[in-house]
N, C-alpha and C positions, 0 to 999 in steps of 0.2 A: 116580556109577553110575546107567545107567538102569534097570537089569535090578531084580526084586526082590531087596530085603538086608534085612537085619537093622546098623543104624546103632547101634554102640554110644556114645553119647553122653560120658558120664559112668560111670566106678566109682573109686570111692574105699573105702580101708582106712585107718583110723585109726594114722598112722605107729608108735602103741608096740605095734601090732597087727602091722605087717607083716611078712610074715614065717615067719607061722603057717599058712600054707594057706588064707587065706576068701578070697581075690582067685582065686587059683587055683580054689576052688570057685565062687564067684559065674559066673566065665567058664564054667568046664566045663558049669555048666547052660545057659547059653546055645549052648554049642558043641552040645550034645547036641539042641538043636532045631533046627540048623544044617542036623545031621547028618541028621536024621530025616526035616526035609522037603527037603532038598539044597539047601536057599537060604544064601549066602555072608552072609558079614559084613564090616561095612566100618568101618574110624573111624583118628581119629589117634592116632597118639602123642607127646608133645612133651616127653619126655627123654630120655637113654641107657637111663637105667633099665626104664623102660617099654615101651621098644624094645627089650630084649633079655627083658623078659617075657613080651610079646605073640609075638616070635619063638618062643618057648621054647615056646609054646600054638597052633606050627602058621601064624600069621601073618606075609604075605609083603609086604613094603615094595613101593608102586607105585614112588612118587617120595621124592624128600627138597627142599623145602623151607626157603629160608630167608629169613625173613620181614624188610621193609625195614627199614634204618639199622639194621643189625646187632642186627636180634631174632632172636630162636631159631630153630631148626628146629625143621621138624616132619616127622613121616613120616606122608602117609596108606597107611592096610594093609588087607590083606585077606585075610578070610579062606574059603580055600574047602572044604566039605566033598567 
């Protein structure tokens, strides 16, 4: 992306954590400054899992991705206030 974003890099929830709403929270404070100054967000996702969380929170798959000698997919997403 050229335009301004907000790149989420990295989140992580400790797996006997997840589950509980802090991923959920962690995003929504970001999304709320998405919102505020109308600048999108962008990053990948590189599981189902993940990909149907990020969906869940508004996030719209560009492409799908899949990486040589049969490495995984990934999705880059985005998201737009």
């Amino acid at each position: 992306m050229k335009e301004p974003h907000y790149y989420l890099n990295v989140m992580c929830v400790d797996p006997p954590q997840q589950g509980n709403g802090i991923g959920s929270s962690l995003l929504q404070h970001v999304l709320s400054m998405c919102n505020e100054k109308g600048v999108p967000a962008y990053l990948e996702a590189g599981t189902d899992k993940n990909l149907r969380f990020y969906q869940g929170h508004g996030f719209k798959v560009i492409e799908e991705i899949l990486l040589p000698a049969n490495g995984p997919k990934t999705w880059p997403m985005i998201y737009e206030p």
